[in-house]
C-alpha positions in Angstrom: 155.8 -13.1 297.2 155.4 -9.8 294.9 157.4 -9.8 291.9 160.7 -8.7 291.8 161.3 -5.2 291.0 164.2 -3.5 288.7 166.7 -2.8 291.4 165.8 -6.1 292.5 166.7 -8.0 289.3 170.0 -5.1 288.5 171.2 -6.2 292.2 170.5 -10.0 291.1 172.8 -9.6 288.1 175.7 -7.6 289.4 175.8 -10.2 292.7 176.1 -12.9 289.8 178.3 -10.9 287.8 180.4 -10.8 291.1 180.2 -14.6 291.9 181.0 -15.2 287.9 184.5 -12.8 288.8 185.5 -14.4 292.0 185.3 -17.7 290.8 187.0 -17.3 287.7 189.8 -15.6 289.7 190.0 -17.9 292.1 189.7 -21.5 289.8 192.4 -19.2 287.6 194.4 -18.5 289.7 195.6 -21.5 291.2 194.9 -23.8 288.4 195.8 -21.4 285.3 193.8 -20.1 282.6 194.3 -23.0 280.3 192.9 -25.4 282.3 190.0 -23.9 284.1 186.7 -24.3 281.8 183.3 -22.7 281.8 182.1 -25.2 283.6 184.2 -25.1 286.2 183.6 -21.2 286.8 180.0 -21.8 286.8 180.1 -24.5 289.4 182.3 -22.4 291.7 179.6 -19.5 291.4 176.8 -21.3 291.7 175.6 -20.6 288.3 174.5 -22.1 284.8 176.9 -22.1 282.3 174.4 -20.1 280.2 173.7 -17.5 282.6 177.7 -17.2 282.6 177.5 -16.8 278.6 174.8 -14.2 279.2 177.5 -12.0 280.5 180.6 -13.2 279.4 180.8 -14.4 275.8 183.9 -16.0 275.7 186.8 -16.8 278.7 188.9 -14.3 277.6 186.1 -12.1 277.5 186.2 -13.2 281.6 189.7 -12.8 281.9 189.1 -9.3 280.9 186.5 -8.2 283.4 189.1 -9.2 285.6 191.8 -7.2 284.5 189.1 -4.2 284.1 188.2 -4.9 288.2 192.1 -3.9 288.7 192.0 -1.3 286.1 189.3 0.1 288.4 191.6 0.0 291.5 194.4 2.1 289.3 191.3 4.1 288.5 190.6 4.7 292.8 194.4 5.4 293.3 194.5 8.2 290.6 191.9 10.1 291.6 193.1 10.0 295.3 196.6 11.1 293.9 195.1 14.0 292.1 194.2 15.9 295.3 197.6 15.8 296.4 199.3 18.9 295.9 202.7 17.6 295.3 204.8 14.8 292.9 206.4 13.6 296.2 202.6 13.2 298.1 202.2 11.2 294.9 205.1 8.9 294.3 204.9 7.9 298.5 201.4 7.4 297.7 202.3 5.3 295.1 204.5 3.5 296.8 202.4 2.9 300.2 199.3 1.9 297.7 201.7 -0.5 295.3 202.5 -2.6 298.6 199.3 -2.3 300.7 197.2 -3.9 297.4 199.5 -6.7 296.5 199.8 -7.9 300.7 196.4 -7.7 300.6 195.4 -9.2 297.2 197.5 -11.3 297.0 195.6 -14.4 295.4 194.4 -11.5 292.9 197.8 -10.4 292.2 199.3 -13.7 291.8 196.3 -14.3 289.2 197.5 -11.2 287.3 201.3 -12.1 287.8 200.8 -14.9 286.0 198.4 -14.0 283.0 201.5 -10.9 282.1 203.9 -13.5 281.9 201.8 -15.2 279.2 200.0 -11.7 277.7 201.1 -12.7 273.9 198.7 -15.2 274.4 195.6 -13.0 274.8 196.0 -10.5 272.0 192.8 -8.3 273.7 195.0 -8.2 276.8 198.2 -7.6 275.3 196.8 -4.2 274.7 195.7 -3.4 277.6 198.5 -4.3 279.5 200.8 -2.4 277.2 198.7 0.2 277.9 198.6 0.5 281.6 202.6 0.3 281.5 202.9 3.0 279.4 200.3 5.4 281.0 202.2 4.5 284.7 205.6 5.3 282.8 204.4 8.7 281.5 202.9 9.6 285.1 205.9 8.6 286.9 208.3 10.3 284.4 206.2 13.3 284.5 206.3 13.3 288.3 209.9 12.7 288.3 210.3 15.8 285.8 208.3 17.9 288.2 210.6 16.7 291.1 214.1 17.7 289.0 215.5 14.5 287.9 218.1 14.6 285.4 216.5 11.5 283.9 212.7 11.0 284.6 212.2 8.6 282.2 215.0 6.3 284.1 213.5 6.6 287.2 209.8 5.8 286.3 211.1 2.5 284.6 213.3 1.7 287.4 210.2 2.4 290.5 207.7 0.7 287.8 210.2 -2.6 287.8 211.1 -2.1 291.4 207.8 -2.5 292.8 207.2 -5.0 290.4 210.4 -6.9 291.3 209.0 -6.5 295.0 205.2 -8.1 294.3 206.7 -10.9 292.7 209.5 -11.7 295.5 206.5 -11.6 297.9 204.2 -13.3 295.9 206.8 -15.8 295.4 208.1 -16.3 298.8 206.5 -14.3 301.4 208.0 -11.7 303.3 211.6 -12.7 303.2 213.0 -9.4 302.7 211.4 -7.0 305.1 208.5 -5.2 303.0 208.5 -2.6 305.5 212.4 -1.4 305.4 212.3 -1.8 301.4 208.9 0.4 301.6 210.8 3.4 303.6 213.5 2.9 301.5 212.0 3.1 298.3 210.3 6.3 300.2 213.6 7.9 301.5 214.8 7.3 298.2 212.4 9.2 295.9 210.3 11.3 298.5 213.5 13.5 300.0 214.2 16.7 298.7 217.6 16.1 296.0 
């Protein structure tokens, strides 16, 4: 067999990388942070425990890949909003995107449910997080100032804790409420002219 060449060995790492992510959601997700250990992720993956430590120095440093992996998705749903030509395109987008990802990710966003409700603990995420809320909050706000609101800065913290509200009911419980009628209502609500 020749020897591997660099594509070879980059594809190699980022399919480990990948395994290392999965896992770690995974094992986190429905056993906690807390109580999943290195080991346990590198089982799952199929990996040493020092290959793991190659790319991921500590857990938290884990924990943060993942959060970046969903940082990336936010990343995919601004640049498709950008080419819309108006703040109503944009907040239906939002909304449409908010409740396709967390039906279809949901083990994912459960994961990420339950590390915000315990983000003091992880001072490297606490910042993050904080982050991302206040960068949706100015973007809805501004949206919402763009569309005529008398109070944008209302309405972006009350769609940012709506949809949140939403995810967690579903995530909870399932689909007791009727996702699609809250959807078009949360739709009819913001996307009409006022």
């Amino acid at each position: 067999m020749p020897p591997k060449t660099a594509d070879q060995f980059e594809e190699m790492r980022v399919n480990a990388k990948g395994r290392i992510v999965t896992a770690a959601l995974k094992l986190m997700a429905n056993n906690g942070y807390h109580a999943t250990s290195i080991a346990q992720i590198a089982r799952e993956a199929g990996v040493s425990k020092g290959l793991m430590y190659n790319y991921f120095s500590t857990k938290e440093g884990l924990l943060v890949a993942i959060v970046d992996q969903a940082m990336a998705t936010g990343l995919e749903m601004a640049n498709h909003m950008a080419t819309l030509p108006d703040p109503a395109l944009k907040i239906k987008f939002i909304i449409e995107f908010s409740f396709q990802w967390f039906t279809h990710n949901a083990e994912y966003a459960r994961m990420l449910l339950a590390l915000s409700l315990k983000v003091g603990m992880f001072p490297q995420m606490q910042a993050v997080v904080e982050a991302k809320i206040q960068g949706a909050t100015t973007f809805y706000e501004s949206l919402f100032r763009d569309m005529g609101y008398d109070d944008p800065l209302s309405e972006a913290f009350l769609l940012g804790a709506t949809l949140d509200g939403l995810a967690l009911q579903y995530l909870s419980v399932g689909d007791k409420m009727g996702l699609d009628k809250m959807k078009q209502t949360l739709i009819d609500k913001y996307c009409k002219p006022l």
